[in-house]
N, C-alpha and C positions, 0 to 999 in steps of 0.2 A: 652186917651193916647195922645204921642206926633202927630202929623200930620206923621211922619215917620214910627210912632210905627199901626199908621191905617191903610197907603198907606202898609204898608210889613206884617202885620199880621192882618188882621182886623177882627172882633170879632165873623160877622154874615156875612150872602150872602148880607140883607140888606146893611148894609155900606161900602163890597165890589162893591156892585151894584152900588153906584154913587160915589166913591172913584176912582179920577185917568181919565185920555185922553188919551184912552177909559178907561171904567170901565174893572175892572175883568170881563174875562171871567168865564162863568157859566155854567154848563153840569148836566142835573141829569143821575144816570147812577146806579151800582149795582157792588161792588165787592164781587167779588167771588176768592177764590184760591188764591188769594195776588194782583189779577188783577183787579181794575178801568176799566170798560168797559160801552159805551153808542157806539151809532151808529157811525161807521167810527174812533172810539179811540179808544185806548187798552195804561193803563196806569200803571205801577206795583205801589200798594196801600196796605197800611195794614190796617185790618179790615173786618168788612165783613158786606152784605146788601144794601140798598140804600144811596145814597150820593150823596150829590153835591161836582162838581170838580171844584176847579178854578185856575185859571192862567191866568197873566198880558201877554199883547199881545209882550210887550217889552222883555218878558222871556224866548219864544221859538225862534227857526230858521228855516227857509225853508231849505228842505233838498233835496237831488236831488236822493234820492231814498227812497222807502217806510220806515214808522217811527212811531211812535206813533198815530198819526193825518193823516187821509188822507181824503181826501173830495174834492168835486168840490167846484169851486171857486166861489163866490154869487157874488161879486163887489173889485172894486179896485177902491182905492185912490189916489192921488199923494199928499205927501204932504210939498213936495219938500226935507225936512230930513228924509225923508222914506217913504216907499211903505205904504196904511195899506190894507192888502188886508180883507177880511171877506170869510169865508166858515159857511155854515148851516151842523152843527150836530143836526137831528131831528129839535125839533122845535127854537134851540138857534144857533143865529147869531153869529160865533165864528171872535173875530179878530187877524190878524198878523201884526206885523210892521215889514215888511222886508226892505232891503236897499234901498235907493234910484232910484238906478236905475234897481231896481227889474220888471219885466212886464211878466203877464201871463194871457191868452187867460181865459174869463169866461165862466166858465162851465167844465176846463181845468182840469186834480187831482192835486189837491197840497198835499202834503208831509210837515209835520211838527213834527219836533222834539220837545218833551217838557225835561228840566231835571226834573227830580225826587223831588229835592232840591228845583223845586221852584213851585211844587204841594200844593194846600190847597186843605184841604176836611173840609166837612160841615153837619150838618147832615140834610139827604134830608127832616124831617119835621119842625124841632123847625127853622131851618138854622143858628144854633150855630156854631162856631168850634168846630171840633174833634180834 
């Protein structure tokens, strides 16, 4: 595909994984009920069983109250055109790009909103798209 058509859809977790600054974000997790669920996230998903969830750090927002994403905070960046902060769900190092002059204490909860629209899922063993 085109470089656009890989960076917005890309085919497998594989070429999500080094696609993009930072790469997708990656979660293995299990829906159940219509809900995408791994530690600290609750995502509404169609399907059911295991899967991998991904989403570009540039897609969600810090929110200032509980949200899809909530976790302590593992590190912060500065990277002068935005924050990137990282929280650990389980064993995956999740990242955010907040705004610039975004600042929060590590260890602190952050709250992050994801859209729905810009969810991928994977399948948690070939790591194909679903």
């Amino acid at each position: 595909g085109t470089p656009t058509e890989i960076y917005d859809r890309p085919a497998t977790t594989f070429v999500a994984s080094f696609i993009g600054s930072p790469a997708m974000n990656l979660v293995e997790g299990t829906i159940t009920d219509g809900t995408f669920r791994a530690e600290g996230i609750s995502v509404p998903a169609p399907g059911a069983g295991p899967v991998t969830l991904g989403f570009r750090a540039e897609d969600v927002r810090v929110s200032p109250e509980p949200a899809q994403l909530t976790a302590p905070v593992y590190s912060m960046e500065l990277l002068g055109d935005a924050t990137l902060v990282s929280v650990r769900i389980g064993p995956a190092l999740v990242s955010i790009r907040a705004h610039k002059d975004f600042r929060i204490a590590i260890g602190a909860p952050l709250h992050v909103a994801i859209p729905t629209d810009k969810v991928h899922l994977f399948d948690a063993k070939s790591g194909a798209r679903l």
